[in-house]
KETOR-362142 format. One line per 10 residues: number of its first residue (from 1); their letters; for each residue x, y, z of C-alpha. Coordinates in Angstrom, 3 decimals. Each point is the difference from the previous one (the first is absolute). Example, Ala and Ser with C-alpha at 12.3 -4.5 7.8 and 13.67 -1.06 7.14 Angstrom:
! residues 2
1> as> 12.300,-4.500,7.800; 1.370,3.440,-0.660
***
This chain:
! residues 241
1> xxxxxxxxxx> -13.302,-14.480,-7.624; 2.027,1.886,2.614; 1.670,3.020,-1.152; 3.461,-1.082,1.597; 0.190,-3.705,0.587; 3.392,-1.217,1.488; 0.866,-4.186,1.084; 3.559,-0.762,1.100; 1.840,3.183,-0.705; 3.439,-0.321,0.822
11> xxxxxxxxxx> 3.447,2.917,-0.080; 3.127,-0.014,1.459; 2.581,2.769,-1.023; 3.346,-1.001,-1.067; 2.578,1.151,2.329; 3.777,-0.645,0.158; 1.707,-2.992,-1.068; -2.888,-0.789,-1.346; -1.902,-0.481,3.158; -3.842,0.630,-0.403
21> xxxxxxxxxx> -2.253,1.479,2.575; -3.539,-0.864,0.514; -2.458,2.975,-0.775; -3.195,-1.959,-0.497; -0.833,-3.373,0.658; -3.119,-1.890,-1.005; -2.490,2.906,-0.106; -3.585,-0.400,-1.236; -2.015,2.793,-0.214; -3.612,0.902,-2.011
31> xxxxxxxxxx> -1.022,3.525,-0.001; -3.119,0.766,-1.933; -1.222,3.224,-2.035; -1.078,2.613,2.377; 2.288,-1.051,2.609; 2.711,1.979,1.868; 2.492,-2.118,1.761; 2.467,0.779,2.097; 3.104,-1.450,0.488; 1.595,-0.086,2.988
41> xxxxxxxxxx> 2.899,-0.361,2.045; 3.851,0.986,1.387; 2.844,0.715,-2.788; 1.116,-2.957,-1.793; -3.482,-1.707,0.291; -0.147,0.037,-4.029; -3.113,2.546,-0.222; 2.252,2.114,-2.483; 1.157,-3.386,-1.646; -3.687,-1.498,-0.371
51> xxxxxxxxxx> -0.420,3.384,-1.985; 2.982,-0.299,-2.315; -1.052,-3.057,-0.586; -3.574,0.954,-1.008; 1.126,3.397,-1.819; 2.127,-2.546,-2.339; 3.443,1.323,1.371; 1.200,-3.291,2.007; -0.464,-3.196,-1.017; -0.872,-2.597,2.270
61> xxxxxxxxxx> 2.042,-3.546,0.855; -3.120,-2.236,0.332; -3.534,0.411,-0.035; -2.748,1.523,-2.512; -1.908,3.664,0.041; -2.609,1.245,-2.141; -0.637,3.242,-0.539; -3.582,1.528,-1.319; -0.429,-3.741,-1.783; 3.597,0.654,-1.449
71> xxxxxxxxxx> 3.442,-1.758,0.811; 2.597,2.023,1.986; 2.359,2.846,-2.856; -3.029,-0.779,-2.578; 0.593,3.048,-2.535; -3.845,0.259,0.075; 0.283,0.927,3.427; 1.913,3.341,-0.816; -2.277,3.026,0.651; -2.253,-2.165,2.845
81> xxxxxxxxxx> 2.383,-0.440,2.947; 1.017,3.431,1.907; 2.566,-0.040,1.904; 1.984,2.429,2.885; 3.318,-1.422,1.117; 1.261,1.397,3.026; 2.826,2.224,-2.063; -0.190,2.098,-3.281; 1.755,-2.006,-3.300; 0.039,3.117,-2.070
91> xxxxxxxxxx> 2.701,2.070,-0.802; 0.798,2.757,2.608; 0.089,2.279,-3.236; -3.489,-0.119,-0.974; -2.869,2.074,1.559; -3.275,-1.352,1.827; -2.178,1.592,-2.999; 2.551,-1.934,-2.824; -0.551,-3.367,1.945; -3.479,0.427,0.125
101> xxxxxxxxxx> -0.385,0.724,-3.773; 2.104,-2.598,-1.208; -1.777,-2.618,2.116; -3.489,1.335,-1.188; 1.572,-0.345,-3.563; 1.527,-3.294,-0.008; -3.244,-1.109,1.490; -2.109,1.227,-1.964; -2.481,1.876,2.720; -3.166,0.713,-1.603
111> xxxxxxxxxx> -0.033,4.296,0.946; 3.625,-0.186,1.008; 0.493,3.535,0.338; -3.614,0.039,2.589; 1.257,-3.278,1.975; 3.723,1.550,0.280; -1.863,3.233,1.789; -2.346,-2.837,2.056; 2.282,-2.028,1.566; 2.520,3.792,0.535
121> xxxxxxxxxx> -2.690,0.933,1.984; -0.582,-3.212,2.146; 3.262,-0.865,1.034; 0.803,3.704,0.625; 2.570,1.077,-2.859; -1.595,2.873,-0.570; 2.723,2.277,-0.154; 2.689,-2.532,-0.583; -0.572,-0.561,-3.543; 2.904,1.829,-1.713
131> xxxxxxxxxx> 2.842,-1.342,3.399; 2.515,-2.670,-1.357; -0.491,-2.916,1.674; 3.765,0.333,1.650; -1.285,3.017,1.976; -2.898,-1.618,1.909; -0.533,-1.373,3.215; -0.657,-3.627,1.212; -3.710,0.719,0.347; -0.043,2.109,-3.128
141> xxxxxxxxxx> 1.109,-2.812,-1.786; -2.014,-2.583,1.465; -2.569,2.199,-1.282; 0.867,0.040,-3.474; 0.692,-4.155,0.474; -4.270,-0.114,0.270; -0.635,2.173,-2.326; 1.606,-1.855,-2.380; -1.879,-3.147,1.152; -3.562,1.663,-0.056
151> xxxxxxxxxx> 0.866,2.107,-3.510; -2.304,-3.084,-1.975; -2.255,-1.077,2.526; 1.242,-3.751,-0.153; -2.217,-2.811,1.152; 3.385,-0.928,2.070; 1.466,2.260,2.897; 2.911,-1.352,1.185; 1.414,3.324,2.858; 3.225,-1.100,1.982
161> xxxxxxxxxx> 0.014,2.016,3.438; -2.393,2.485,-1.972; -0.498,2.137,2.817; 3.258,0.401,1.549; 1.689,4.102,0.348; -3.159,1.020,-1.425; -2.250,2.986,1.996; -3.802,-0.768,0.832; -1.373,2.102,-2.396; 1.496,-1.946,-3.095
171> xxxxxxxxxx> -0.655,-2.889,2.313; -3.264,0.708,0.271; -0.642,0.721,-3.735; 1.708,-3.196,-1.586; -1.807,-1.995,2.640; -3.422,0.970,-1.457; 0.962,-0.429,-3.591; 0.892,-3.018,1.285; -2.954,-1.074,1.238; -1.714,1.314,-2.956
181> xxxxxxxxxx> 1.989,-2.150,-2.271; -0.571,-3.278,1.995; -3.610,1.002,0.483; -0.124,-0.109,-3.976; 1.407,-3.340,-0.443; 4.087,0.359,0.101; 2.288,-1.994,2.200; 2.268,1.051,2.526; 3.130,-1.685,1.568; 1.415,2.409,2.300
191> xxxxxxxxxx> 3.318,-0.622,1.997; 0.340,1.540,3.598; 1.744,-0.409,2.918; -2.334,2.432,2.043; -3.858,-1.061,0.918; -1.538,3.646,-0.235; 0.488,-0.325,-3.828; -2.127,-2.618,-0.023; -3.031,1.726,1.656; -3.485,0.527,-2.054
201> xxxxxxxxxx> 2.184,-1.224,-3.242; 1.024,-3.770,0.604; -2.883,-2.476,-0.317; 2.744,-2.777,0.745; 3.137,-0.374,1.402; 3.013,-2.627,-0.474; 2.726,-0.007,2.558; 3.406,-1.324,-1.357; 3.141,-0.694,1.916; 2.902,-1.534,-1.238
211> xxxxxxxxxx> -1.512,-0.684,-3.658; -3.102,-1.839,1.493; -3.597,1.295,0.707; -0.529,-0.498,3.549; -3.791,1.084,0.234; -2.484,1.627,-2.817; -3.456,0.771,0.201; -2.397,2.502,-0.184; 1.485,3.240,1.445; -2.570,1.243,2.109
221> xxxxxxxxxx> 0.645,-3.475,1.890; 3.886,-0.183,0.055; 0.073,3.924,1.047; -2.715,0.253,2.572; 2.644,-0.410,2.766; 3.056,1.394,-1.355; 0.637,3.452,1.130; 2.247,2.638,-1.687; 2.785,-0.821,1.843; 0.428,-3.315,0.791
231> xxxxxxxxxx> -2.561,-1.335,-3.178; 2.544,-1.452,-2.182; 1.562,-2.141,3.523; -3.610,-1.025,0.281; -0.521,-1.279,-3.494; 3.182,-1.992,0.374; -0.923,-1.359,2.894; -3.511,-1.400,-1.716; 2.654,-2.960,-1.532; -0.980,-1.615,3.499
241> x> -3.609,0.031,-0.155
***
C-alpha cells in the first residue's frame, strides 16, 4: 500500500460572486514509504493546494486520497502528518521556545524536552528560543515552520517552499535530517518552485501547472537536464515529450 495514494483529486477556490477557480484538476499521484517527492512548478500550479489538501486543511471537490492507509482529516491521522506552510499561524505573542513546548505537549513527544533541543539545533534556533514570534524574520520563521513539522518525527513530511530565505548552513543541516528521515522509512512531499532544492534529496519529481501534473518520474531522470536557472522552464517544457 502506498503511503499517499491520490485518483481524481479535484479544488477550485471560491471567488466572487460565487465564481470558482480551478486549483487542481484530476490529479493521481502514489508516493511510497521512503520516498521524497517533489512537487513542482510556477505559483498557482496547486503544489501548496495538493498539500492542504493532504495536511487535512482543504477539502477537495472530486476525487479520493489516502493517506498512510487512512482517509483524508482521519482523527487517527493527528500526530503522523507534519506539516510547514509557507507562513506562521501562531500568535505573534508567543515565543519560538512556547510554540515548541506546546506542540511537543499536545503531541505527546516521547522525550519532549530532548526532541524540543533536537530539532532547535537542526533548523538553527539556537538562540531564538525565548524571541516572540512577532519579532522574527521571514527566514527565522520559516525556520521555526520545520521545526514544528520534524518535532515528532512523522512518517509524513509535507514542507511548502521549505527552503526558501533560509542560509546554507540551516540548509544544509535540515537537508541531512532529511535524508536521514526518508532513509529510515518516512515520506516526503516537498513543494518548490526552485530545482537546486531538489538536488541529492528528491528521488522523484511531479511537475504541475495549472492544477494538472504535466510530467513525474524518477528525479534523477526529469532533472538530469534542467539547470539552476532555467530547470523549472525545462520541466515544463517535458509536457511535449
Amino acid at each position: 500500500m502506498a503511503a499517499v495514494e491520490i485518483r481524481g483529486l479535484t479544488h477550485a477556490y471560491r471567488r466572487s460572486l460565487g465564481r470558482r477557480v480551478p486549483s487542481l484538476a484530476g490529479v493521481d499521484l502514489d508516493v511510497q514509504a521512503g520516498e521524497c517527492w517533489g512537487l513542482v512548478g510556477p505559483n498557482g500550479s496547486g503544489k501548496s493546494t495538493l498539500l492542504r489538501i493532504l495536511a487535512g486543511l482543504a477539502a477537495p471537490l472530486a476525487g479520493t486520497a489516502q493517506v498512510l492507509g487512512q482517509p483524508l482529516g482521519a482523527r487517527s491521522l493527528r500526530g503522523s502528518i507534519g506539516y510547514a506552510p509557507e507562513r506562521l499561524r501562531w500568535p505573534p505573542t508567543l515565543s519560538v521556545g512556547a510554540v515548541l513546548h506546546e506542540l511537543a505537549a499536545l503531541q505527546a513527544v516521547k522525550g519532549a524536552s530532548q526532541r524540543v533541543l533536537d530539532v532547535v539545533r537542526i533548523t538553527g534556533l539556537d538562540g531564538l528560543i525565548d524571541r516572540r514570534l512577532g519579532t522574527l524574520s521571514l527566514g527565522q520563521s520559516r525556520r521555526v515552520l520545520l521545526a514544528q513539522a520534524l518535532l515528532d518525527r512523522p512518517p509524513l513530511l509535507l514542507l511548502d517552499e521549505p527552503f526558501s530565505s533560509l542560509d546554507s548552513l540551516v540548509i544544509h543541516d535540515v537537508r541531512a535530517h532529511l535524508r536521514e528521515q526518508v532513509a529510515l522509512g518516512a515520506c516526503l512531499l516537498m513543494a518548490t518552485h526552485r530545482i537546486e532544492d531538489l538536488r541529492d534529496l528528491a528521488t522523484h519529481v511531479v511537475v504541475l501547472r495549472e492544477g494538472r501534473i504535466v510530467a513525474q518520474g524518477e528525479a534523477d531522470e526529469l532533472l538530469s537536464g534542467a539547470d539552476e536557472r532555467d530547470g523549472l522552464l525545462t520541466l515544463l517544457g517535458s509536457e511535449a515529450a
